[in-house]
FITOR-981630 format. One record per atom (N, C-alpha, C, O, CB): residue in one letter; y, z, x; atom name. Coordinates in Angstrom, 2 decimals, padded with zeros to 5 digits. Atoms other than C-alpha are relative to their C-alpha. Glycine has a CB too. Layout:
// residues N
{atom A, {Y, Z, X}, CA}
...
// end
This chain:
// residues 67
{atom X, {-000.73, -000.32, 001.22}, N}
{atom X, {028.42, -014.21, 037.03}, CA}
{atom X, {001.38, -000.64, 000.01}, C}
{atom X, {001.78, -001.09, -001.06}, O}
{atom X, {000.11, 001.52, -000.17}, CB}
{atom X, {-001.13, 000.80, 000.08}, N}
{atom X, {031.77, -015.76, 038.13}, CA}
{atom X, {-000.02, -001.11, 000.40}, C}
{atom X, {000.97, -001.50, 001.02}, O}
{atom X, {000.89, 000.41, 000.49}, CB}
{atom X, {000.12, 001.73, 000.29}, N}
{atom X, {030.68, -019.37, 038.05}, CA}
{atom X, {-000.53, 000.24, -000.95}, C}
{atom X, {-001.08, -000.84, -001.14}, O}
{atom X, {-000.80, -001.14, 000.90}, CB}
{atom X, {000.01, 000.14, 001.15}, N}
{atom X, {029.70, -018.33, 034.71}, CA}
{atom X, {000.93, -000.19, -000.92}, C}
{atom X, {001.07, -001.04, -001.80}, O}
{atom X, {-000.46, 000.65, -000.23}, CB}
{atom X, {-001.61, 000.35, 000.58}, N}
{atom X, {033.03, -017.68, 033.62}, CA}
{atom X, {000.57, -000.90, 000.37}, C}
{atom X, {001.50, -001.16, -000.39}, O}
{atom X, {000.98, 000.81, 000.20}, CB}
{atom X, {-000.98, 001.25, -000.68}, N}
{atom X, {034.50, -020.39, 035.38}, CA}
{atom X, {-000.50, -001.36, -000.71}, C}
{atom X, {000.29, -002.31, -000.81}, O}
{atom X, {-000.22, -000.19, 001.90}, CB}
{atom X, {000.68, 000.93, 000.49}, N}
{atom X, {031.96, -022.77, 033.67}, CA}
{atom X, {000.35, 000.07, -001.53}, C}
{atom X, {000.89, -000.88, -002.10}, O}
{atom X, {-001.42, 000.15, 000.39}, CB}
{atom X, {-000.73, -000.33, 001.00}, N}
{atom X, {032.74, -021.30, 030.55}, CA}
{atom X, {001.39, -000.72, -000.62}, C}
{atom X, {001.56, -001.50, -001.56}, O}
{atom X, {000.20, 001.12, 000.34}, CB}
{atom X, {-001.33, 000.31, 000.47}, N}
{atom X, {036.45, -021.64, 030.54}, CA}
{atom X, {000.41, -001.59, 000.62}, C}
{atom X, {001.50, -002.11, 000.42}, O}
{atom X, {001.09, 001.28, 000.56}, CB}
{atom X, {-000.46, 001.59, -000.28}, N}
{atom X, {036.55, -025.24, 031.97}, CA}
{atom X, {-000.52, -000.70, -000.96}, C}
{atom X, {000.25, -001.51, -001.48}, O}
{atom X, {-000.47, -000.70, 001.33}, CB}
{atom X, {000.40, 000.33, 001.46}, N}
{atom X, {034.38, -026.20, 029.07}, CA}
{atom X, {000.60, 000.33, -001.26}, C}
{atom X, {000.76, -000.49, -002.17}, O}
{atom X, {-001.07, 000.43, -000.19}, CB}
{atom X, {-001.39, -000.12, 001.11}, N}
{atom X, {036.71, -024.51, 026.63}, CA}
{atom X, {000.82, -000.73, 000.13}, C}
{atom X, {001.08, -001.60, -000.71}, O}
{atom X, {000.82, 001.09, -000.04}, CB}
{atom X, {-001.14, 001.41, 000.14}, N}
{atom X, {039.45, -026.43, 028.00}, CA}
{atom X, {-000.03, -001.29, -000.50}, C}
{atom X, {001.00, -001.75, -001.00}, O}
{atom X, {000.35, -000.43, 001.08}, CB}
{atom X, {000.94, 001.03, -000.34}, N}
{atom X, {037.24, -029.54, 027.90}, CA}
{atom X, {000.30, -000.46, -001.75}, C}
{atom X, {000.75, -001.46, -002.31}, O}
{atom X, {-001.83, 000.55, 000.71}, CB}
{atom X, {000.31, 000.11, 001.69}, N}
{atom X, {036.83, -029.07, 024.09}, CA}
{atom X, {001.50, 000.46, -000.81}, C}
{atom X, {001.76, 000.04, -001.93}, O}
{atom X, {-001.49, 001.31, -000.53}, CB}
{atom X, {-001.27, -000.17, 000.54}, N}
{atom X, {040.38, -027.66, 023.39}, CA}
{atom X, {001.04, -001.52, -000.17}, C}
{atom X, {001.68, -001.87, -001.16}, O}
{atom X, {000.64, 001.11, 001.01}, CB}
{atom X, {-001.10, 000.97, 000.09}, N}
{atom X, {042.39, -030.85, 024.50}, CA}
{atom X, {-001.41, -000.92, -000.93}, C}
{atom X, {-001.07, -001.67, -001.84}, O}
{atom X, {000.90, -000.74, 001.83}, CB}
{atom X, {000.36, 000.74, 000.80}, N}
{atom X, {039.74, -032.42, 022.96}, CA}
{atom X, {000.30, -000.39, -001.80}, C}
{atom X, {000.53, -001.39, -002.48}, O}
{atom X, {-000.95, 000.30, 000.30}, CB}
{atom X, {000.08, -000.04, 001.61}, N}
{atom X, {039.77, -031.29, 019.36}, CA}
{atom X, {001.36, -000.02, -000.30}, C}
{atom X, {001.65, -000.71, -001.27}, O}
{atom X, {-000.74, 001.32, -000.72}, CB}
{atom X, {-001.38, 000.19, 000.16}, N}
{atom X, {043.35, -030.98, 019.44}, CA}
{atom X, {000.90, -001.11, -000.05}, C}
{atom X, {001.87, -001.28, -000.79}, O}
{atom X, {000.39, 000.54, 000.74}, CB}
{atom X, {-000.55, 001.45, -000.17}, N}
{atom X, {044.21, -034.47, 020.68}, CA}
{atom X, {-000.45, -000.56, -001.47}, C}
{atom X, {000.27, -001.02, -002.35}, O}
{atom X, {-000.74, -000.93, 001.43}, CB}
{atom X, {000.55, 000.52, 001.68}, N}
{atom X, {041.92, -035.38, 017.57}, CA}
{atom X, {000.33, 000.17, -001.10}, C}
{atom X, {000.45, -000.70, -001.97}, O}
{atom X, {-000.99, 000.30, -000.40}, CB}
{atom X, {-001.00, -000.63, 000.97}, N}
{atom X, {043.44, -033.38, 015.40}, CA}
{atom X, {001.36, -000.63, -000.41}, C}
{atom X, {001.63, -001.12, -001.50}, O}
{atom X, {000.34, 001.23, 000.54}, CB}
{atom X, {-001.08, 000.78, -000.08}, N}
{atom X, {046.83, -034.67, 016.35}, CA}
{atom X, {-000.16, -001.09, -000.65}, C}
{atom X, {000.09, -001.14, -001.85}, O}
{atom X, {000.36, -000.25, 001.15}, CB}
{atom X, {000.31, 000.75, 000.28}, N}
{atom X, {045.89, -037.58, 016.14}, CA}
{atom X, {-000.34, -000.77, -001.77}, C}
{atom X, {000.09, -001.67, -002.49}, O}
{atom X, {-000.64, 000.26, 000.81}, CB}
{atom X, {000.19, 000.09, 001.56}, N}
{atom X, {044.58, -037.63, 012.81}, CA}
{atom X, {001.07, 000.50, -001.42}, C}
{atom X, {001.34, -000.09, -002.46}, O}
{atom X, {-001.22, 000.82, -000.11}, CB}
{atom X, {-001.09, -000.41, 000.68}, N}
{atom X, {047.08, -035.63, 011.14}, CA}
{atom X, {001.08, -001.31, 000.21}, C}
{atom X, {001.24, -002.10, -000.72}, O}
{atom X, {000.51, 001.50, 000.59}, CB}
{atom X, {-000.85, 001.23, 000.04}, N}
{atom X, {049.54, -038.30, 012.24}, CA}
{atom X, {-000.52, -001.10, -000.67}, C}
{atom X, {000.14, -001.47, -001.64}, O}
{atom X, {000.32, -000.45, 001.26}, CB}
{atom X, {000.57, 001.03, 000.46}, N}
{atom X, {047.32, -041.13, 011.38}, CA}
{atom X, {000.08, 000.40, -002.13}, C}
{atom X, {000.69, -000.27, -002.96}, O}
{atom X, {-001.75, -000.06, 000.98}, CB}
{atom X, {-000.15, -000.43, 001.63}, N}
{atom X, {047.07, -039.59, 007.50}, CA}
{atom X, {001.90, 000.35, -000.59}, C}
{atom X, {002.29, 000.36, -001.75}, O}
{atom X, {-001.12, 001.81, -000.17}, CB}
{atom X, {-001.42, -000.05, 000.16}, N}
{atom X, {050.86, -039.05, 007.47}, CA}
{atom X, {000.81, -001.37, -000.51}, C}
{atom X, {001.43, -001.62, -001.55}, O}
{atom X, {000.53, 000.42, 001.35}, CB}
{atom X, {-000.96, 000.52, -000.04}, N}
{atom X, {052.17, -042.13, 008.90}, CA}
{atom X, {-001.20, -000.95, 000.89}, C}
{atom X, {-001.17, -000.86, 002.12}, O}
{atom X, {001.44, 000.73, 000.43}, CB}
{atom X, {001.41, 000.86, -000.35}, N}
{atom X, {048.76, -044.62, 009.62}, CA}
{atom X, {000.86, -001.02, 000.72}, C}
{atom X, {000.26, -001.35, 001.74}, O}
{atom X, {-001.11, -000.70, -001.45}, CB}
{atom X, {-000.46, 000.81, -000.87}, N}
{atom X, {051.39, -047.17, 011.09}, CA}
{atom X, {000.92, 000.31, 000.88}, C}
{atom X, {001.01, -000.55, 001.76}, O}
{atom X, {000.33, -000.85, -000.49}, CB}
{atom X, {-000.86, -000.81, -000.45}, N}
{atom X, {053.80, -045.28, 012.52}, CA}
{atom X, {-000.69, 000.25, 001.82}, C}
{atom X, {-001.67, -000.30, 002.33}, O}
{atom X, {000.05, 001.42, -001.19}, CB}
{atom X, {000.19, -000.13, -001.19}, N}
{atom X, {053.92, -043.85, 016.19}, CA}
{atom X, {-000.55, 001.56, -000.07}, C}
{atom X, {-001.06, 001.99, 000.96}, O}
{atom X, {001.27, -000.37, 000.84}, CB}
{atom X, {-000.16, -001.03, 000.39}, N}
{atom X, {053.60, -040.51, 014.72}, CA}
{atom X, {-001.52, 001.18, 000.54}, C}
{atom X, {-001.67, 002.38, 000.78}, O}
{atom X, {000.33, -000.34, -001.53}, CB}
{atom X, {001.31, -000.03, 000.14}, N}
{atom X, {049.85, -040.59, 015.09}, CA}
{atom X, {-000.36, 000.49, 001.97}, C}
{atom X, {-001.24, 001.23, 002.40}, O}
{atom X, {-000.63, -001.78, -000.76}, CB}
{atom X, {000.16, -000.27, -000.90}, N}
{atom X, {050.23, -040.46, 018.58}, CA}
{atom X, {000.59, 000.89, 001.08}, C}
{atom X, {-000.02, 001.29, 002.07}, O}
{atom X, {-000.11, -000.73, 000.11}, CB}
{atom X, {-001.23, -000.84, 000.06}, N}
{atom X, {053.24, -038.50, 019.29}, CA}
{atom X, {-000.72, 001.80, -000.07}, C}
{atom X, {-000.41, 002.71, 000.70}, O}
{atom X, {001.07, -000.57, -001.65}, CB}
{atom X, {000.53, -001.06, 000.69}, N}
{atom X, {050.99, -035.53, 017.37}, CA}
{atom X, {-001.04, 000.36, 000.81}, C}
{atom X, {-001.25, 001.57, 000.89}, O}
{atom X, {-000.39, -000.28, -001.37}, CB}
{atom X, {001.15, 000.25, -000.88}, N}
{atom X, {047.92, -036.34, 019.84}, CA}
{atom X, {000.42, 001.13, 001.36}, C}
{atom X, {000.04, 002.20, 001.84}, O}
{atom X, {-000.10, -001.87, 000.46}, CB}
{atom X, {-000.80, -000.67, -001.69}, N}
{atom X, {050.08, -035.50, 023.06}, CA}
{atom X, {000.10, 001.62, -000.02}, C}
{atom X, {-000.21, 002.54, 000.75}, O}
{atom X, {002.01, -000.60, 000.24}, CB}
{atom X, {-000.70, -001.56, 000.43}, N}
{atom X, {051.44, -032.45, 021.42}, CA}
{atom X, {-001.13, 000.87, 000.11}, C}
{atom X, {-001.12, 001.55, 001.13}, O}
{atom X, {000.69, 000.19, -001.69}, CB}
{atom X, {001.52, -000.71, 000.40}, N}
{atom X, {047.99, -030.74, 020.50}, CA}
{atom X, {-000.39, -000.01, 001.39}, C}
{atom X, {-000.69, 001.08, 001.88}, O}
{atom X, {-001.21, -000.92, -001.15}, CB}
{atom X, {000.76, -000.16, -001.41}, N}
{atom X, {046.77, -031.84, 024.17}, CA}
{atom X, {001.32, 001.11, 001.07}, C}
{atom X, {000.95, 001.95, 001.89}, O}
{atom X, {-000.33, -002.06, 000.83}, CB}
{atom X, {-000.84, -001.12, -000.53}, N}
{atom X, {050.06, -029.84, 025.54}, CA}
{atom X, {000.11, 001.23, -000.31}, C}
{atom X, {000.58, 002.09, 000.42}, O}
{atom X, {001.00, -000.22, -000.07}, CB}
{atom X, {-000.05, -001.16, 000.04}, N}
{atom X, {049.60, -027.21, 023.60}, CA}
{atom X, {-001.55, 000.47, 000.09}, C}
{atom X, {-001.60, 001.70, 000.08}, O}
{atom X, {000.78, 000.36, -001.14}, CB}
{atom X, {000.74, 000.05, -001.01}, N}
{atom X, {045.87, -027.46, 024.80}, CA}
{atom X, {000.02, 000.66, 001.50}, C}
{atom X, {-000.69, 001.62, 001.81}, O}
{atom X, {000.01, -001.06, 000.06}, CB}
{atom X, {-000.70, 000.01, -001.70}, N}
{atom X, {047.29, -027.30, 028.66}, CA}
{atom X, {000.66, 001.68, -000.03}, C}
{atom X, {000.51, 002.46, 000.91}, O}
{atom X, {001.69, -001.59, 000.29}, CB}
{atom X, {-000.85, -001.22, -000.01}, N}
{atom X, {049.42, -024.13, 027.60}, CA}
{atom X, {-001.24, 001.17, -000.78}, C}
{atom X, {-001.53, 002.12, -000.06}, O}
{atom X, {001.72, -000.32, -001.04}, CB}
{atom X, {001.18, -000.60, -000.12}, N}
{atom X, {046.47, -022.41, 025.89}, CA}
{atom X, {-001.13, 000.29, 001.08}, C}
{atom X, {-001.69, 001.32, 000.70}, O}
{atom X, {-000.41, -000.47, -000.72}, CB}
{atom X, {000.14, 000.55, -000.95}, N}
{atom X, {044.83, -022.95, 028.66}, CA}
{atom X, {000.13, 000.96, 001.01}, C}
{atom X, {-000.79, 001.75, 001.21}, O}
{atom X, {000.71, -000.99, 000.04}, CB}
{atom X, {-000.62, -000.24, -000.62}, N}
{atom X, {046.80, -021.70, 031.04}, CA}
{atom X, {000.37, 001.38, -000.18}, C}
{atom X, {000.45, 002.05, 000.84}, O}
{atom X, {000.67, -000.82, -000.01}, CB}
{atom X, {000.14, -001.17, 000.61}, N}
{atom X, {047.31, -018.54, 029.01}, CA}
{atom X, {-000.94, 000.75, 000.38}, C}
{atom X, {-000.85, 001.89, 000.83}, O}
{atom X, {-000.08, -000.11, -001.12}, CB}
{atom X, {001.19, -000.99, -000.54}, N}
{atom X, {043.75, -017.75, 029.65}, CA}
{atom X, {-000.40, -000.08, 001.10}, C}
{atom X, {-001.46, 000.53, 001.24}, O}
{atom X, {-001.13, -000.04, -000.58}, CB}
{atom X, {000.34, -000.08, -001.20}, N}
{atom X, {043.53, -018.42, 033.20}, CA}
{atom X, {000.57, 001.31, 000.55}, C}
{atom X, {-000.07, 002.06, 001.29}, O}
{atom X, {000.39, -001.17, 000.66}, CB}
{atom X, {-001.02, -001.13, -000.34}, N}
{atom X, {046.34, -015.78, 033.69}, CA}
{atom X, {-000.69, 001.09, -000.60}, C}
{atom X, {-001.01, 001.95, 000.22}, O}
{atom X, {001.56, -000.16, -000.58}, CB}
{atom X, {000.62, -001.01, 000.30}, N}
{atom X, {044.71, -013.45, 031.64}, CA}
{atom X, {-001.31, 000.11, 000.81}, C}
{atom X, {-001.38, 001.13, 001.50}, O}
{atom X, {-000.14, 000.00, -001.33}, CB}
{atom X, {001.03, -000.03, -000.71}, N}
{atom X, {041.55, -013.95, 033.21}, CA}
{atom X, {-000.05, 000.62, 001.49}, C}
{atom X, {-000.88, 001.39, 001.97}, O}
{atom X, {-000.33, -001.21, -000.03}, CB}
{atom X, {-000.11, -000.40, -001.35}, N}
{atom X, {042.85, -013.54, 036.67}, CA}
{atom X, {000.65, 001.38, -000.07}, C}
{atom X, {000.41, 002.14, 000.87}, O}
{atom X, {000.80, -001.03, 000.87}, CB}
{atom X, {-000.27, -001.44, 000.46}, N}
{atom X, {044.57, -010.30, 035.16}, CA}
{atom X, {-000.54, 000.74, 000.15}, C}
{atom X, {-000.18, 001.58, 000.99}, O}
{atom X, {000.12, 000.31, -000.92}, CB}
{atom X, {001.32, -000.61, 000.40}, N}
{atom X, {041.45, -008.80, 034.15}, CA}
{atom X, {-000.58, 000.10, 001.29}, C}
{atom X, {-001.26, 001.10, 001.53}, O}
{atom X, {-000.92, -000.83, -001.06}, CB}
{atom X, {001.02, 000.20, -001.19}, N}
{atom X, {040.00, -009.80, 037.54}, CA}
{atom X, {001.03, 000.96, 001.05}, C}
{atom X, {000.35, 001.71, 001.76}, O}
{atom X, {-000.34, -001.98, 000.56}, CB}
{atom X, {-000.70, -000.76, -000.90}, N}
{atom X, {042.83, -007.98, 039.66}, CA}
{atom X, {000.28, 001.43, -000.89}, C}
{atom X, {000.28, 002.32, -000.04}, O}
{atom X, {001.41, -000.86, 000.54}, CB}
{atom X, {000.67, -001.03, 000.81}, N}
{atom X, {042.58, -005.14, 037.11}, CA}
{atom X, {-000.82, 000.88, 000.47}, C}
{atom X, {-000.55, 002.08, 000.60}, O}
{atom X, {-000.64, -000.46, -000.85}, CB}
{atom X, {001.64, -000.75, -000.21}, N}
{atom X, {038.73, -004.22, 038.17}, CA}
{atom X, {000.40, 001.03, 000.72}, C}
{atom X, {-000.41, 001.86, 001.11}, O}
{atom X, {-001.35, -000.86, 000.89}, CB}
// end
């Protein structure tokens, strides 16, 4: 059961910086298509990715010293 969760939340991550970078990404690109803006927006989304993230590891390990 806890390489379930662990499989879980590394795959969330996996897909967080993903969609986020994309996101970024795109939002900038529709803004400012020549601009740096596009990529600038990318980073951001994948940092706040990293900090989401990171949020739920702590909680997780919370929960687990909790039991």
């Amino acid at each position: 059961m806890k390489n379930l969760k662990v499989y879980a939340l590394v795959t969330q991550f996996i897909f967080q910086l993903l969609i986020l970078g994309v996101l970024g990404w795109f939002i900038g690109y529709r803004i400012d298509p020549d601009g740096v803006l596009k990529g600038i927006l990318a980073v951001v989304g994948v940092v706040i990715g990293v900090i989401a993230f990171i949020i739920q590891l702590v909680k997780m390990v919370g929960v687990k010293d909790g039991e």
